[in-house]
Kinemage of the C-alpha trace (Angstrom):
@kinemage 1
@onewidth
@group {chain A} dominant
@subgroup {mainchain}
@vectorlist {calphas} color= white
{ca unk a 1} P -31.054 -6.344 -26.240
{ca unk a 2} L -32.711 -9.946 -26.012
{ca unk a 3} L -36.996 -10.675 -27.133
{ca unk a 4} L -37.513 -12.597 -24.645
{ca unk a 5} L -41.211 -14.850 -24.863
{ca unk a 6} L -43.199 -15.025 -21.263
{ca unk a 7} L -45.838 -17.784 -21.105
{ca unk a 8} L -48.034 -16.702 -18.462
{ca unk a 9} L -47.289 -13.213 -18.982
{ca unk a 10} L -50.829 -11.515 -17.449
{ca unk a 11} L -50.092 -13.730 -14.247
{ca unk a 12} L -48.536 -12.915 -11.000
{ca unk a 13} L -44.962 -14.197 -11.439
{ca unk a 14} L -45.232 -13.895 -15.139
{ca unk a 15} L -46.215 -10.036 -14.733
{ca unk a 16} L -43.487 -9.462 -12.134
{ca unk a 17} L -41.028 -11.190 -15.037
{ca unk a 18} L -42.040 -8.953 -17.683
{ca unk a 19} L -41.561 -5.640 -15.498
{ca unk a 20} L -37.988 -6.581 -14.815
{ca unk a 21} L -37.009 -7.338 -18.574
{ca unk a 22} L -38.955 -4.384 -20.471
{ca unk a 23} L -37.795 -2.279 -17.707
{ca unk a 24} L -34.119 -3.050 -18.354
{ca unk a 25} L -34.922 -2.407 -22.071
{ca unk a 26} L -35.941 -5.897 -23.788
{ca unk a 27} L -38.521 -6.544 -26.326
{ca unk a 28} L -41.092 -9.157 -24.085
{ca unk a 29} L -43.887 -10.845 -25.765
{ca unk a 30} L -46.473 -12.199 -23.523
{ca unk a 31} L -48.750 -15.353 -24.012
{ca unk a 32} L -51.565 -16.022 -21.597
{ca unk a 33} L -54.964 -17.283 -22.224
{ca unk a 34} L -56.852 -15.454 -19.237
{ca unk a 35} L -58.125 -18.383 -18.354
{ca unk a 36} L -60.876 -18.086 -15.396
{ca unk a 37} L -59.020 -19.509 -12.633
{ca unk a 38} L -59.493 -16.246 -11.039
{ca unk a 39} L -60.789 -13.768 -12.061
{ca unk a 40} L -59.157 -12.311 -15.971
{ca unk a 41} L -59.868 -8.684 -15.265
{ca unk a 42} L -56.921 -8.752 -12.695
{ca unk a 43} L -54.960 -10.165 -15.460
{ca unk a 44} L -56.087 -8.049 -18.186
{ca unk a 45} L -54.935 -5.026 -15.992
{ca unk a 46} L -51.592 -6.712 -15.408
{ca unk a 47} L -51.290 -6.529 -19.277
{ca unk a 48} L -53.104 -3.009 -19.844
{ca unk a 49} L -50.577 -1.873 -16.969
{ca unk a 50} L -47.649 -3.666 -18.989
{ca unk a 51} L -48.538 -2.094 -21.995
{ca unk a 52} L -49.078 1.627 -20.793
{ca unk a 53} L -45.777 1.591 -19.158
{ca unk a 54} L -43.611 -0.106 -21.745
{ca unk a 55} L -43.575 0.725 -25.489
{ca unk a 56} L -41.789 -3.199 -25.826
{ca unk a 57} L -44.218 -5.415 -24.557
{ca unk a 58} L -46.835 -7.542 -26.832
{ca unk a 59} L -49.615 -9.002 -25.298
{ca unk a 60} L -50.938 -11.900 -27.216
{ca unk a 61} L -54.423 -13.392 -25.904
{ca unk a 62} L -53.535 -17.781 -26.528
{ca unk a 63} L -53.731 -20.934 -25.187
{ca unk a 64} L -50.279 -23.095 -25.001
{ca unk a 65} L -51.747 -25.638 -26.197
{ca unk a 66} L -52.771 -24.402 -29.777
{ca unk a 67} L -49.532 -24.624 -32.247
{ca unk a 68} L -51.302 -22.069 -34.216
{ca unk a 69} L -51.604 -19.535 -30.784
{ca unk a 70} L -47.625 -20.453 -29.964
{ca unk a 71} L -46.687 -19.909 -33.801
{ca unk a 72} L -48.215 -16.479 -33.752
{ca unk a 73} L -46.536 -15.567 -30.341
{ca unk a 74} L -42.854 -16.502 -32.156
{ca unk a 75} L -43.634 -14.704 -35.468
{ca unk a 76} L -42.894 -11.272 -34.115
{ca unk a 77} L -39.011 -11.733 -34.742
{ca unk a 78} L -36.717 -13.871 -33.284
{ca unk a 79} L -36.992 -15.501 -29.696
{ca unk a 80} L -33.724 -15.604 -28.297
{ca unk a 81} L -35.368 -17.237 -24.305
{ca unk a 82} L -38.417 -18.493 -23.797
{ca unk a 83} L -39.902 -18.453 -19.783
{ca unk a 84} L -42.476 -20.815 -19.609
{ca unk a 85} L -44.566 -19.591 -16.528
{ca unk a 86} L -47.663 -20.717 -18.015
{ca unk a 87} L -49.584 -23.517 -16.382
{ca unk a 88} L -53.085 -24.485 -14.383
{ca unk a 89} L -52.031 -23.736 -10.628
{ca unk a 90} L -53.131 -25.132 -7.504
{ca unk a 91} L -52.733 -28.373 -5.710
{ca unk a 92} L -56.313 -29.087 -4.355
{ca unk a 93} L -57.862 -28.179 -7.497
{ca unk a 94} L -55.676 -30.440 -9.746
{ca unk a 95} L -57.497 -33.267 -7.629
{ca unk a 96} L -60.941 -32.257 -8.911
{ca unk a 97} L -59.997 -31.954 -13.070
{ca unk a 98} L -56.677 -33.565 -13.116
{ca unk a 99} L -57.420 -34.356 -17.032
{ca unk a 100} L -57.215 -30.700 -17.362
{ca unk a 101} L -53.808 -30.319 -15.590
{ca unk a 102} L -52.523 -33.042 -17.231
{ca unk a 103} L -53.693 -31.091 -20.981
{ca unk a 104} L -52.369 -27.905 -20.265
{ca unk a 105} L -48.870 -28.526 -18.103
{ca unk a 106} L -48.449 -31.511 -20.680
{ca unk a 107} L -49.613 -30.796 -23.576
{ca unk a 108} L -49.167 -27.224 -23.605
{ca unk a 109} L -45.403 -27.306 -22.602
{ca unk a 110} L -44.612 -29.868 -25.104
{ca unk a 111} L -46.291 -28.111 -27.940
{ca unk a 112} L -44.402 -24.575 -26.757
{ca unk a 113} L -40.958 -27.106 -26.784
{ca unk a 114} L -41.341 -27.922 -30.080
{ca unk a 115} L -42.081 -24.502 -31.051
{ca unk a 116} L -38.874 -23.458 -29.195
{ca unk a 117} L -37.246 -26.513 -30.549
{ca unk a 118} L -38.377 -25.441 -34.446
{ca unk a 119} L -37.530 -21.731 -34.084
{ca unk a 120} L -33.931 -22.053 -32.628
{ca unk a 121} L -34.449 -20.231 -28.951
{ca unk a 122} L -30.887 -20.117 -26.831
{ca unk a 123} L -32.612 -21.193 -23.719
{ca unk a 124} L -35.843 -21.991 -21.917
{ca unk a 125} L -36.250 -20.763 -18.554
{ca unk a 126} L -39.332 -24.139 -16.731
{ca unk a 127} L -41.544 -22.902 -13.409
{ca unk a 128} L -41.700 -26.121 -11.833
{ca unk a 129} L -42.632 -26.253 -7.937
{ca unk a 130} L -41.375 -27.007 -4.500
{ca unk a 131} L -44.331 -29.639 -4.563
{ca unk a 132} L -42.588 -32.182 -6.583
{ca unk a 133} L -41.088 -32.897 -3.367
{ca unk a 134} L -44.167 -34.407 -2.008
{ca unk a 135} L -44.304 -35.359 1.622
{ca unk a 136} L -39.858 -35.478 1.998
{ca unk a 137} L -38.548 -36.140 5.408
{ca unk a 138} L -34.964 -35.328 4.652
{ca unk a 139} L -35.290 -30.793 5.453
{ca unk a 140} L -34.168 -28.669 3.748
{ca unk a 141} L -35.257 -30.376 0.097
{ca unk a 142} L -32.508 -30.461 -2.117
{ca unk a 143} L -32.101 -31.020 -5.662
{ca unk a 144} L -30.459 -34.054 -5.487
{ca unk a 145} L -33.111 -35.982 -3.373
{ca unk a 146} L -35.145 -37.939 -4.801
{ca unk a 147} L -38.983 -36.899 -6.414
{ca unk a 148} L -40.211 -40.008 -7.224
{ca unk a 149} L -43.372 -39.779 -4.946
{ca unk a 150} L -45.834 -36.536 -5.638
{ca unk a 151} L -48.868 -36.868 -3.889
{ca unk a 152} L -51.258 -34.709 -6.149
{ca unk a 153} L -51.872 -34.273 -10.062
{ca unk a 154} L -50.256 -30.719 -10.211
{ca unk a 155} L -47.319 -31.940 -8.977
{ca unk a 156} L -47.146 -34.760 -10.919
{ca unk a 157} L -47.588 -32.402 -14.026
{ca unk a 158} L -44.849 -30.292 -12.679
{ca unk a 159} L -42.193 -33.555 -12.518
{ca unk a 160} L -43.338 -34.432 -15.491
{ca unk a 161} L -42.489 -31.440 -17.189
{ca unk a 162} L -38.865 -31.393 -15.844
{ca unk a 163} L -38.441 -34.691 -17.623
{ca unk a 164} L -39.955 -33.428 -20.553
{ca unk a 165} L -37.490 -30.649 -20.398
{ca unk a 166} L -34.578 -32.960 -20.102
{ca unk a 167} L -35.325 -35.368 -22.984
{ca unk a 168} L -35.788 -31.964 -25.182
{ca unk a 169} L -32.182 -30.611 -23.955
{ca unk a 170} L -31.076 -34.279 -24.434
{ca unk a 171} L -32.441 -34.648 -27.751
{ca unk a 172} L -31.664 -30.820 -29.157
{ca unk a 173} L -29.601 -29.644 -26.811
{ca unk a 174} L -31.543 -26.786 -25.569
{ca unk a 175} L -30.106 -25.074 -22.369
{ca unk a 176} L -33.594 -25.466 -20.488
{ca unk a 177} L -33.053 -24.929 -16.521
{ca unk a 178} L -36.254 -26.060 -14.295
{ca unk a 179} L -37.346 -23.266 -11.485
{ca unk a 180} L -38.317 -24.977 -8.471
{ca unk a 181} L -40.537 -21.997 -7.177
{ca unk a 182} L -40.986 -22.188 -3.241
{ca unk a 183} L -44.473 -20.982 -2.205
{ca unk a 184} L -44.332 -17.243 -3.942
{ca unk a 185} L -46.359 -14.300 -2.615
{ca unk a 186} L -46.094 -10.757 -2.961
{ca unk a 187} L -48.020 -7.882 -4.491
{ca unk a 188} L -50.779 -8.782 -7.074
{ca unk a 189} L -50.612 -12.230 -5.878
{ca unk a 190} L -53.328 -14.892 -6.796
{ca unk a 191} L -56.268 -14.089 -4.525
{ca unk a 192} L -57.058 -17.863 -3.935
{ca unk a 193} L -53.310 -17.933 -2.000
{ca unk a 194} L -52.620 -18.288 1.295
{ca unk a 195} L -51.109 -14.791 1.851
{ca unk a 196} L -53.252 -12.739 -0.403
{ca unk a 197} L -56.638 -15.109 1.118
{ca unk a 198} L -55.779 -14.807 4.813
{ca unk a 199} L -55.171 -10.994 4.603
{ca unk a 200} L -58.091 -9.964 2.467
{ca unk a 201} L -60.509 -12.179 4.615
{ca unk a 202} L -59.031 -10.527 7.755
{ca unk a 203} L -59.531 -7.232 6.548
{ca unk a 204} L -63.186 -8.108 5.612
{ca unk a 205} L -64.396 -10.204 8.622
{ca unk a 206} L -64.670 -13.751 6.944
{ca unk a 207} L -64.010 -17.063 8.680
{ca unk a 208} L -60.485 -18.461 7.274
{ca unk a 209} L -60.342 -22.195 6.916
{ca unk a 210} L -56.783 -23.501 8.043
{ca unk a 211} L -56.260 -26.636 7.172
{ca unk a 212} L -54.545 -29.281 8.879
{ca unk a 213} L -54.927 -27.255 11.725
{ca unk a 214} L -52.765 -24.544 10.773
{ca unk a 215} L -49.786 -27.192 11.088
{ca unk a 216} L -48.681 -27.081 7.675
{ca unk a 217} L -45.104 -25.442 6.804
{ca unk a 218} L -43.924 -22.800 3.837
{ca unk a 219} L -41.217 -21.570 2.777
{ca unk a 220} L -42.398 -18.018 1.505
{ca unk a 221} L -40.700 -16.335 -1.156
{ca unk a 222} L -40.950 -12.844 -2.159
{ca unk a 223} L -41.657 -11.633 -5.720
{ca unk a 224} L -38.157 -9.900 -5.925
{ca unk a 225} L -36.368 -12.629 -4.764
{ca unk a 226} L -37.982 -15.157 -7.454
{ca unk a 227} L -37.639 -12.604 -10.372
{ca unk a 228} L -34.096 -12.440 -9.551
{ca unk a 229} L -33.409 -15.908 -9.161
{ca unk a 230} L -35.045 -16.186 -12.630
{ca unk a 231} L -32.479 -12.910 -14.135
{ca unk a 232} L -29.674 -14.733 -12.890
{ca unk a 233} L -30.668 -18.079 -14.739
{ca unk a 234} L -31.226 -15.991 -17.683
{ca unk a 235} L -27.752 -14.504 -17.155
{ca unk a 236} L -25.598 -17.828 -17.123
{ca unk a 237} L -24.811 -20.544 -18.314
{ca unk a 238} L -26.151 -23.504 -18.053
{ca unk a 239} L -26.973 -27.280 -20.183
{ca unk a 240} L -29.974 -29.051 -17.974
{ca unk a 241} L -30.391 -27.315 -14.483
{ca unk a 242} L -32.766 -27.642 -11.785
{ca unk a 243} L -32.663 -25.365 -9.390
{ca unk a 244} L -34.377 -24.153 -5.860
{ca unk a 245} L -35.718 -20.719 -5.459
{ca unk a 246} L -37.003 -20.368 -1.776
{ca unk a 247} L -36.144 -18.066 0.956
{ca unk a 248} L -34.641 -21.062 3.361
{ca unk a 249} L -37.086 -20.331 6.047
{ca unk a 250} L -40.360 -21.664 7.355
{ca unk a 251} L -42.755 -20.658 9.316
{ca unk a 252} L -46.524 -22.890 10.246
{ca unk a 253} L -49.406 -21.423 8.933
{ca unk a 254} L -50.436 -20.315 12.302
{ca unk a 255} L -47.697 -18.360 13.208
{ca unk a 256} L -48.317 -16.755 9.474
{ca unk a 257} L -51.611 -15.942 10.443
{ca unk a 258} L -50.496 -14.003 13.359
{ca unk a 259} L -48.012 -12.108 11.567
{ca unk a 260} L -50.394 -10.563 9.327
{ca unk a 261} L -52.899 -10.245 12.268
{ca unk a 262} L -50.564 -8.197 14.149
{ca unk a 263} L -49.987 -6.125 10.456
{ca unk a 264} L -53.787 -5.470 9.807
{ca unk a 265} L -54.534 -4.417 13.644
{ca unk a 266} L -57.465 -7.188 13.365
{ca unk a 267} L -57.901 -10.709 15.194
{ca unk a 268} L -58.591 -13.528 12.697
{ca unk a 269} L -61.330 -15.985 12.422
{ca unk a 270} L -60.079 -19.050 12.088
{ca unk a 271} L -62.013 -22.213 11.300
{ca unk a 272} L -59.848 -24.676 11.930
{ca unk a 273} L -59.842 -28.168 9.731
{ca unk a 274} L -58.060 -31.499 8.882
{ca unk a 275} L -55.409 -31.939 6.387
{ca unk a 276} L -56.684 -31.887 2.791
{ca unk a 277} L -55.722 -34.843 0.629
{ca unk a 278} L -52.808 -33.077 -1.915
{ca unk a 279} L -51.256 -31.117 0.875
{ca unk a 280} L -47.641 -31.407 1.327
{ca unk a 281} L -47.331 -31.336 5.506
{ca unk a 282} L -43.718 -28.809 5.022
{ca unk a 283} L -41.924 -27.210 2.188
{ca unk a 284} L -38.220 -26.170 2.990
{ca unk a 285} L -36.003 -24.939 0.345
{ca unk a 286} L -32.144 -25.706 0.537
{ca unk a 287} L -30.834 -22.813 -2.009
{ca unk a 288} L -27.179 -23.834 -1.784
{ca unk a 289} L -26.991 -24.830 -5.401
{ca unk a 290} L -28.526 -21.757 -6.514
{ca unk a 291} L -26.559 -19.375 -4.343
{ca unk a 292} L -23.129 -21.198 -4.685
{ca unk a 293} L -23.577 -21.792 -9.198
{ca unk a 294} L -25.860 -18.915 -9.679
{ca unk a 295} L -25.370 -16.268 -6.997
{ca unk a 296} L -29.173 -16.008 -6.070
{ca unk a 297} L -29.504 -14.425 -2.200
{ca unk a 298} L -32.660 -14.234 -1.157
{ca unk a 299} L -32.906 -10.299 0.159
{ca unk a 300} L -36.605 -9.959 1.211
{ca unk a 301} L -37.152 -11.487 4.989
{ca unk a 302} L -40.789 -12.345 5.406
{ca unk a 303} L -41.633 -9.450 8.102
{ca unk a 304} L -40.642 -6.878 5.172
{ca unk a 305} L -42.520 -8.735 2.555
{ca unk a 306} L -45.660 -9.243 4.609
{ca unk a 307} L -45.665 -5.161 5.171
{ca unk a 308} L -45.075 -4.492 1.588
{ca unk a 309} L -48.085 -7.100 0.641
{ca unk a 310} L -50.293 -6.069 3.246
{ca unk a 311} L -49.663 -1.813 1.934
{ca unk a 312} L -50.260 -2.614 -1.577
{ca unk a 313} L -53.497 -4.712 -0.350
{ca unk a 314} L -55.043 -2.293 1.600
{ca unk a 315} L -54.079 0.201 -1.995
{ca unk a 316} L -55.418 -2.617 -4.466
{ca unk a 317} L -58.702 -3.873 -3.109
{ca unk a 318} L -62.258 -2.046 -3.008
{ca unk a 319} L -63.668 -4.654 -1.206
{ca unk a 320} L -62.145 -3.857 2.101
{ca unk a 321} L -62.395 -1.471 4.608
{ca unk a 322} L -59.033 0.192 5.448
């Protein structure tokens, strides 16, 4: 059995990662810094949930970005894969402190590199995003067009940090294979996401703003469907990879809405608005490369997940009447 280090570990993906691999009897030591993006207690009972169910898992509290925090998180024994989940989310509020996006999907994934780099890891598992894309005509994206033009800081970051990721396989040759995560929802999903947003304001009565007039197009990805994409990385073999994890189908964000309306049994209010400056207008994963190299299929249509969200929601939340 592998120790396997999550960055990100008290998140939603990064929780969902750690599950899988303690569950199927690795060591996993988690980094996160329960940082106040939302709101740490739903983090902290990712971990305390993490840590009551598995006698394997190590929680360290750390920032990537301090050598002495990433040291600490690879003294507990050998690392044989690191999965770097760890990073300041969101596109619209990478345009208000891009300075901090820049320092902690920078910054912090170089320093955890080098600590990979130093400590002899067999491979590094990179979340990058469907929005390094940017505003791409040519649907479905693939990995062979070209990213050249992202049209907000985070996404910038997120290209960045694939290049980062090549010049360290390049220099060290580290297998390191970049994630391309398309628009991920499931249970214990950020609240500030679209899913997990619309729903819970449904449920309570609020006013939803939809932005470019609910226009915009995602391809929604389940939970399931992303951790497995990420075990069967982990399983193979690869140099420098960069791969799409999507479910291959859109759908406009009205048409979303709707779907969950008809889930909850309540009528949304929607406040309709213009496109917000960051905002990619469609996101449409082709998963070809991942389902022909790596034998990822996508199991979890988005009728089935929004059920499954929409249960655990109405489970998970005080704040709404069920």
């Amino acid at each position: 059995m592998a120790q396997i280090l999550v960055t990100g570990a008290a998140g939603f993906i990064g929780s969902h990662v750690c599950d899988y691999f303690l569950s199927s009897g690795h060591s996993v030591i988690g980094l996160d810094n329960f940082n106040d993006y939302y709101d740490p207690k739903i983090k902290q009972k990712n971990c305390t949930e993490l840590s009551n169910q598995h006698t394997k898992f190590l929680c360290i509290r750390g920032d990537i970005r301090d050598a002495s925090a990433v040291a600490t998180a690879f003294s507990h024994g050998p690392i044989h894969t690191v999965i770097h989940l760890a990073a300041m989310a969101g596109v619209r509020p990478s345009l208000n402190d891009p300075a901090l996006y820049q320092d902690v999907n920078l910054t912090g994934t170089m320093t955890l590199f080098e600590a990979a780099r130093t400590h002899g890891v067999e491979k590094i598992l990179f979340a990058s995003s469907s929005s390094v894309y940017g505003n791409n005509q040519k649907v479905p994206f693939a990995e062979t067009d070209p990213v050249d033009h992202p049209i907000s800081p985070y996404a910038a970051t997120k290209k960045a940090g694939e290049l980062l990721a090549y010049t360290y396989h390049h220099l060290y040759q580290i297998p390191i294979a970049c994630l391309r995560f398309f628009t991920v929802y499931g249970p214990r999903q950020r609240p500030e996401m679209a899913i997990h947003k619309f729903a819970q304001s449904i449920l309570s009565g609020i006013p939803i703003n939809v932005y470019n007039h609910g226009h915009c197009e995602r391809d929604y990805t389940y939970i399931d469907d992303i951790v497995s994409g990420i075990v069967a990385l982990w399983k193979a073999d690869y140099s420098y990879d960069i791969v799409n994890l999507g479910n291959s189908h859109t759908i406009s964000t009205l048409n979303l809405i709707k779907k969950i309306e008809s889930r909850i049994g309540r009528p949304a209010l929607l406040n309709l608005m213009p496109a917000q400056p960051g905002d990619v207008d469609k996101t449409y994963a082709n998963i070809s490369h991942a389902k022909t190299t790596y034998g990822y299929t996508p199991t979890t249509n988005l009728d089935e997940g929004l059920t499954t969200f929409i249960n655990w929601l109405r489970e998970n939340s005080p704040e709404v009447s069920v």
